[in-house]
C-alpha positions in Angstrom: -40.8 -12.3 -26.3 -40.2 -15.8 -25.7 -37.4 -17.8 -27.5 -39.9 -19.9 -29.6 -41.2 -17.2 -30.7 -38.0 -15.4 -31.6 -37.0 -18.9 -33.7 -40.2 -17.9 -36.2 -38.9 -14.5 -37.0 -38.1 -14.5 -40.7 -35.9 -12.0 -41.9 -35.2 -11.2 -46.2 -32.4 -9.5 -48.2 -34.5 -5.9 -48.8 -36.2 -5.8 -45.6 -35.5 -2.4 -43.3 -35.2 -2.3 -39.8 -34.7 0.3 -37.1 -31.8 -0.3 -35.0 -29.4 1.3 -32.3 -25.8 1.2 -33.1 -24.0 -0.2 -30.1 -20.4 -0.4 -30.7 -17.6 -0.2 -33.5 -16.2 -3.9 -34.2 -13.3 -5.3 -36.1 -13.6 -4.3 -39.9 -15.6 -0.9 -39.1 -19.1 -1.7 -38.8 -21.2 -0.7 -36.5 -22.7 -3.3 -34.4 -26.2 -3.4 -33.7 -29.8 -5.9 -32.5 -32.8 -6.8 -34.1 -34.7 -9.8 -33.1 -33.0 -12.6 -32.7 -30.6 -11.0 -35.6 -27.2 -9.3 -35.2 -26.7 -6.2 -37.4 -23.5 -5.1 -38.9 -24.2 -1.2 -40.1 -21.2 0.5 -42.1 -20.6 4.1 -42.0 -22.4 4.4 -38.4 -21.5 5.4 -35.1 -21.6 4.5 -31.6 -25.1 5.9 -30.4 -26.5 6.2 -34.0 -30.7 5.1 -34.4 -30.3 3.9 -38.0 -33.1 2.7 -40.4 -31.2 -0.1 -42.7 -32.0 -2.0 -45.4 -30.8 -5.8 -45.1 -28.6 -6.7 -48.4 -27.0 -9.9 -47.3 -27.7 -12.6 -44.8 -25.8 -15.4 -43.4 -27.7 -17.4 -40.7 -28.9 -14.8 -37.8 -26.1 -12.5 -38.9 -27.8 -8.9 -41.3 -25.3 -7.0 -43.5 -27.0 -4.0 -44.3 -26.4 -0.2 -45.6 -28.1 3.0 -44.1 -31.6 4.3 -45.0 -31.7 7.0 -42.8 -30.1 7.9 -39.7 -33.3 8.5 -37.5 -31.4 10.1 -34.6 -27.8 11.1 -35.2 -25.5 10.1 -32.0 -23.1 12.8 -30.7 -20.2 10.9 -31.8 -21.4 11.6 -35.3 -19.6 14.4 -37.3 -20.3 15.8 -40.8 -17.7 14.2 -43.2 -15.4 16.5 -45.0 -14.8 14.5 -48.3 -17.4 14.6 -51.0 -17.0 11.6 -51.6 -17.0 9.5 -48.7 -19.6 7.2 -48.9 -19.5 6.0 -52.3 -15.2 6.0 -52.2 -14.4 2.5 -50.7 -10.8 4.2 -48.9 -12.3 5.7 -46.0 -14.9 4.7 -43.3 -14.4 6.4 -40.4 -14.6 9.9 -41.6 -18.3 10.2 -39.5 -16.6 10.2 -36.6 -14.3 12.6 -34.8 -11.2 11.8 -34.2 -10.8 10.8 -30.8 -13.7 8.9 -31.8 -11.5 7.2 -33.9 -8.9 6.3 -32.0 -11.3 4.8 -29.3 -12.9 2.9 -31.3 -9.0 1.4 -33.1 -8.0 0.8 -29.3 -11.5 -1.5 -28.9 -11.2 -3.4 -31.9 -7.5 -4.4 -30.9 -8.9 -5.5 -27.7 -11.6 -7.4 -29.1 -9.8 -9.4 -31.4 -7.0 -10.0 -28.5 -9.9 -11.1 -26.6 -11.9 -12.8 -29.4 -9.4 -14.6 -31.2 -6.5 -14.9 -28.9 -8.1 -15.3 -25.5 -6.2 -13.0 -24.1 -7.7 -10.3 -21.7 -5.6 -7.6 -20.8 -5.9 -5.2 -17.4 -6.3 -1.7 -18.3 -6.2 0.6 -21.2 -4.3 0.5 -24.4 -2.4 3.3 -25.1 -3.1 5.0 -28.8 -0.6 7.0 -30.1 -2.8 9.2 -32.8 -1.6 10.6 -36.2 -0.7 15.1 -35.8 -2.2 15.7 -38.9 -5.8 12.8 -39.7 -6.0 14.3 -43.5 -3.0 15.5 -45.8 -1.0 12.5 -44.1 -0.8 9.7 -46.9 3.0 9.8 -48.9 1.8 7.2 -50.9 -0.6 6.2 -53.2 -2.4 3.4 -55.5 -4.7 5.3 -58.1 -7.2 3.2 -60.5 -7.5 3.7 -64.2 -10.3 3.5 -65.9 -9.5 3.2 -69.5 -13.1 2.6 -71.3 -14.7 5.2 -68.9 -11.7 7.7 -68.6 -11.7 7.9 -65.0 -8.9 8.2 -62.2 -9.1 7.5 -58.8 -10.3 5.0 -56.3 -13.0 1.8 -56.3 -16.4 2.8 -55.2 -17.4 0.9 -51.7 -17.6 -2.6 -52.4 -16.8 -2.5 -56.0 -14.5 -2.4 -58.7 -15.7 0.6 -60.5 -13.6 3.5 -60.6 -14.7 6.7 -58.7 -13.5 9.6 -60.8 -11.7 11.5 -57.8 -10.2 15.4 -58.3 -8.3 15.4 -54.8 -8.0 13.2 -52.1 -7.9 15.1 -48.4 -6.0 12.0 -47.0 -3.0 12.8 -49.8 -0.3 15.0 -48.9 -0.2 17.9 -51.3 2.5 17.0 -53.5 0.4 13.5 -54.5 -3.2 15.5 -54.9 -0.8 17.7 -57.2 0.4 14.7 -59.0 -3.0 12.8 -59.2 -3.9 16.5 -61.4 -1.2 16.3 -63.6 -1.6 12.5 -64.2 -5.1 13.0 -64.9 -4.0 16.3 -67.6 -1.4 14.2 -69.1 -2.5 10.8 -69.5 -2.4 9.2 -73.1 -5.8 7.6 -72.7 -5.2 6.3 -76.2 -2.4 4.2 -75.8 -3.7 2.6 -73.0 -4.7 -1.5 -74.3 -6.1 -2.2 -70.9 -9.1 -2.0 -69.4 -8.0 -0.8 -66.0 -4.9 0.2 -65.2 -2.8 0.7 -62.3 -0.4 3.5 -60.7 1.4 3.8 -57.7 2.9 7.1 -56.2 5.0 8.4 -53.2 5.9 11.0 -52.5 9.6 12.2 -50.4 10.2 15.2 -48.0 11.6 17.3 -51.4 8.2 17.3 -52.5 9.5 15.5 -55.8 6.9 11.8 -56.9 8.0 8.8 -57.9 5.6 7.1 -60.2 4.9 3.5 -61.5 2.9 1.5 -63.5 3.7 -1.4 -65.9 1.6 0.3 -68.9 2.6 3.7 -68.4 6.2 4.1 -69.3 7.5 6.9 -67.2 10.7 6.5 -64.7 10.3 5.5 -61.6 12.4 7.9 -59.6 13.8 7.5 -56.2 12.7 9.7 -53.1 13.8 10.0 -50.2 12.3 10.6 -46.6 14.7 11.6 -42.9 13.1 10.1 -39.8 14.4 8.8 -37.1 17.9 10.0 -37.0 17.9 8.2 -40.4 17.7 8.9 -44.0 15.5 6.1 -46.4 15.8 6.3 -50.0 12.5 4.2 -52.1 10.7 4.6 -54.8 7.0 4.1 -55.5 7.8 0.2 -56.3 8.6 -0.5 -52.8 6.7 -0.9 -50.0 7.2 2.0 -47.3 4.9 3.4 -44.8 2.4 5.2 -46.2 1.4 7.7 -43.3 4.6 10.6 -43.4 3.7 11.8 -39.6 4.1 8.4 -37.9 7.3 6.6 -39.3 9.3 7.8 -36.4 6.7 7.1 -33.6 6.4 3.7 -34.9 9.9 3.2 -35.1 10.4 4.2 -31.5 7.9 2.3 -30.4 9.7 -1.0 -32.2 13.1 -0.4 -31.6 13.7 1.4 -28.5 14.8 0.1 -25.3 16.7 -2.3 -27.3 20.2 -3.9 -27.5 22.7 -6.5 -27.8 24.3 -8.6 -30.3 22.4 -10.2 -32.5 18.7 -8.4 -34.4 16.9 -9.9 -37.1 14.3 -7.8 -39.3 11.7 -9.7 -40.7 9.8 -8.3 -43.7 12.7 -5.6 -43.7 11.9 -3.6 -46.6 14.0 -0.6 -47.5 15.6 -0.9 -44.2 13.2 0.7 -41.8 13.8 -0.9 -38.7 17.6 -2.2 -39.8 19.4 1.2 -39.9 18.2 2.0 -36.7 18.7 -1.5 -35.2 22.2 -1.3 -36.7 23.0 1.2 -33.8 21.7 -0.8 -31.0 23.4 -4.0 -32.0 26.3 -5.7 -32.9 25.4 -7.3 -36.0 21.7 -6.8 -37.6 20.2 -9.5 -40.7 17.6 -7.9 -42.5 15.2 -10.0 -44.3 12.9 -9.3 -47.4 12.0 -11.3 -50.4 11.4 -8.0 -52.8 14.6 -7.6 -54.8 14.2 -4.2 -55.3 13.8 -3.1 -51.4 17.2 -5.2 -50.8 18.7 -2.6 -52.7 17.3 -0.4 -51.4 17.9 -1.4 -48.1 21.5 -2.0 -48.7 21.7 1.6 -50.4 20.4 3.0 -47.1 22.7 1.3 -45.1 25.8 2.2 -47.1 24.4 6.2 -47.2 24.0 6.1 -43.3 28.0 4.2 -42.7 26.4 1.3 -41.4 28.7 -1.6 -41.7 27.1 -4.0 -39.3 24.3 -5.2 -41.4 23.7 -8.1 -43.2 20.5 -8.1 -45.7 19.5 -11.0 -47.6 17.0 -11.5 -50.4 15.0 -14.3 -49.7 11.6 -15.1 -48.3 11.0 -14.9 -44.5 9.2 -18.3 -44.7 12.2 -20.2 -46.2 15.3 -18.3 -44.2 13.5 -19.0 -40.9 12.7 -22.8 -41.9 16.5 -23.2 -43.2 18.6 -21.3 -39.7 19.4 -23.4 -37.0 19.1 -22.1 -33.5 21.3 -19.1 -32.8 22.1 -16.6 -29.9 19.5 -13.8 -31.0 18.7 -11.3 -28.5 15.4 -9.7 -31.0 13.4 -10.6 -33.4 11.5 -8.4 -35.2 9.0 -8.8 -37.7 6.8 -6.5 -39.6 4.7 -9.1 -41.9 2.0 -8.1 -44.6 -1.3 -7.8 -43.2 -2.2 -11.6 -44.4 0.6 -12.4 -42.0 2.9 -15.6 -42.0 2.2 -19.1 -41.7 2.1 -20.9 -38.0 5.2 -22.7 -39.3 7.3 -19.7 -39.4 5.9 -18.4 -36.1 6.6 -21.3 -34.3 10.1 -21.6 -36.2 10.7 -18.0 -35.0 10.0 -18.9 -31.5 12.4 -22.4 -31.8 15.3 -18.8 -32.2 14.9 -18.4 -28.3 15.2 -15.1 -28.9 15.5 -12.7 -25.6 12.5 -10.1 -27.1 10.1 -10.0 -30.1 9.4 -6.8 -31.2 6.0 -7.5 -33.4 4.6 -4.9 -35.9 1.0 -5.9 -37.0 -1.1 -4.1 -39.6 -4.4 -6.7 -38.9 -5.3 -7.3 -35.4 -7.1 -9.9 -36.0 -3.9 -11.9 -37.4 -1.6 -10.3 -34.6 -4.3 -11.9 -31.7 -4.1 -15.5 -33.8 -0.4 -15.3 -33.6 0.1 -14.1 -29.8 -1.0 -16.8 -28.8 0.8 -19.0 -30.1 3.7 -17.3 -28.8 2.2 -17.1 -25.5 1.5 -20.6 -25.4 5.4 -21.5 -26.6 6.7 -19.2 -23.3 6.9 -15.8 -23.9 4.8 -13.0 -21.9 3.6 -9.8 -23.1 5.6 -6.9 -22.1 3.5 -3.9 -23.9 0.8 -3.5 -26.2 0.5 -0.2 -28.0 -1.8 1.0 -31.1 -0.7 3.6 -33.1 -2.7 5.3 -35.6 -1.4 5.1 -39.5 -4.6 5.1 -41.1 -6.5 7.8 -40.2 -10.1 7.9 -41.4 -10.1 3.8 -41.5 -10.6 1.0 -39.2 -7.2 0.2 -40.1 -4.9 0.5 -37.2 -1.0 -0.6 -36.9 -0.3 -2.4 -33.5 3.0 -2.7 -31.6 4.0 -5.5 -29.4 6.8 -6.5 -27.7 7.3 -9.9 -25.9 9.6 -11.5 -23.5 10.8 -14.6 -23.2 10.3 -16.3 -19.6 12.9 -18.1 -17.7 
């Protein structure tokens, strides 16, 4: 067909196509061709022949949902959850799980590619999850107060899916989700949705929170690492129980020297251990709560040597003048930082960086930044946290040259 030609195609919100599913690409879709058109296709995989139904366009770009899959690729698997598909938590549960994890290994290299123009020479390794369901310690459950309903949005939405269990919770949540759903006072609940968050600790025992329902919030506490963390469901931890200490290993080790800062420390994840490797460790965090927290785990575990301050990573880093630091590592929220903190960091002259990413999209933005300001990349490894997602948690550690 020639290109004038393809420049008269007209293409409508509603209108179906029949397209093959090439790839996985950042954010889960499947990508795929029409005419002069590029097709993003949730819930597909590799190999898939899809019919799809076009429900939002944005210049030669379809976003579309599945009609029918006309020929199911061998990648494809049956998905376990009932509700998958109309449950906005998981889109990767059509594909098997090595499936998964090559497809979390290509998105990281496309946005490194993509975004950061950086093209790296062979594979990257993927540390996968032991257990892909029953591996979530904590949870964010929706309430539904007009409706009576408890569990997670529906794809794309804000209307709660009325959910019984969830196969990614570990057992003592899915038990918790049953008694929250038995016990709730649906009467004394003024708004229209409300909001709970849950974690469970090794004991089996939850801690619960919500600002309308006024139950404690008790502490837990998880051993990994050598190390033990006390939290509650009010503070950020990592959510899958199976990989905290392969992600900690992966961060801290082969490490040492006098000086660390923890940026984004939390509860004290990466500090306590840190604390052992190094002379004196500062631990960052702007939550109140996970400071003391933090500083509760440090005392627990004997650890003298740390210094945790409460205080935003943005304004610390733009107030310290240039020190001897020998690591930096930081563990931001998946919107990231701002360039000025990044390239503040890198005025430190630290030795290594030791770079935990949740979004590789913002991970590739800010590598190269750091690349360009004289630091080379040492390793690049992916580890899988969120199993049954296109999430995917990304390690990287840096050097500085010269």
């Amino acid at each position: 067909m020639s290109s004038e030609l393809k420049e008269k195609i007209h293409y409508s919100v509603g209108d179906v196509l029949e397209v093959d599913v090439q790839k996985i690409v950042p954010g889960g879709s499947g990508l795929a061709f029409a005419e002069n058109l590029t097709v993003f296709v949730p819930l597909s995989a590799p190999g898939d022949r899809v019919r799809v139904r076009i429900h939002q366009l944005k210049g030669k770009t379809a976003f579309t949902e599945i009609e029918e899959i006309v020929d199911a690729s061998p990648l494809r698997i049956d998905p376990p959850c009932p509700y998958f598909g109309a449950c906005g938590g998981c889109n990767f549960q059509q594909l098997g799980y090595r499936s998964q994890l090559e497809a979390k290994a290509a998105i990281i290299r496309d946005c490194l590619h993509r975004i950061g123009k950086i093209d790296l020479d062979g594979d990257i390794p993927m540390i996968g999850s032991p257990k892909d369901f029953e591996y979530r310690l904590r949870a964010q459950w929706h309430l539904d107060t007009r409706e009576r309903t408890i569990g997670y949005y529906r794809r794309n939405t804000h209307e709660v899916i009325d959910i019984a269990r969830c196969p990614k919770l570990m057992p003592p949540l899915n038990d918790a989700l049953e008694n929250l759903r038995a016990s709730v006072a649906w009467e004394n609940l003024w708004s229209p949705r409300v909001e709970v968050e849950a974690a469970c600790g090794d004991d089996g025992s939850v801690s619960k929170y919500s600002s309308e329902i006024l139950d404690p919030t008790d502490e837990i506490s998880i051993d990994a690492y050598g190390e033990r963390y006390t939290f509650s469901s009010q503070s950020f931890f990592q959510g899958n129980r199976h990989m905290i200490e392969p992600l900690v290993d992966v961060a801290v080790k082969d490490t040492a020297g006098r000086t660390a800062l923890d940026l984004f420390c939390g509860v004290g994840l990466f500090s306590l251990p840190l604390a052992r490797k190094f002379e004196k460790v500062i631990g960052v965090e702007s939550n109140d709560l996970a400071i003391e927290f933090a500083e509760k785990n440090a005392a627990n575990a004997g650890l003298s040597n740390i210094e945790f301050i409460s205080e935003g990573v943005e304004k610390f880093i733009k107030e310290r003048e240039a020190a001897d630091v020998d690591l930096v590592l930081l563990d931001p929220p998946r919107a990231g930082t701002s360039k000025e903190t990044i390239v503040r960091i890198l005025g430190l002259q630290s030795k290594v960086i030791s770079y935990v990413s949740c979004d590789p999209s913002i991970l590739a933005r800010d590598l190269r930044w750091m690349l360009d300001r004289g630091y080379a990349i040492d390793s690049i490894t992916g580890l899988d946290l969120f199993p049954q997602t296109h999430h995917v948690e990304t390690v990287v550690r840096l050097s500085l040259l010269g």
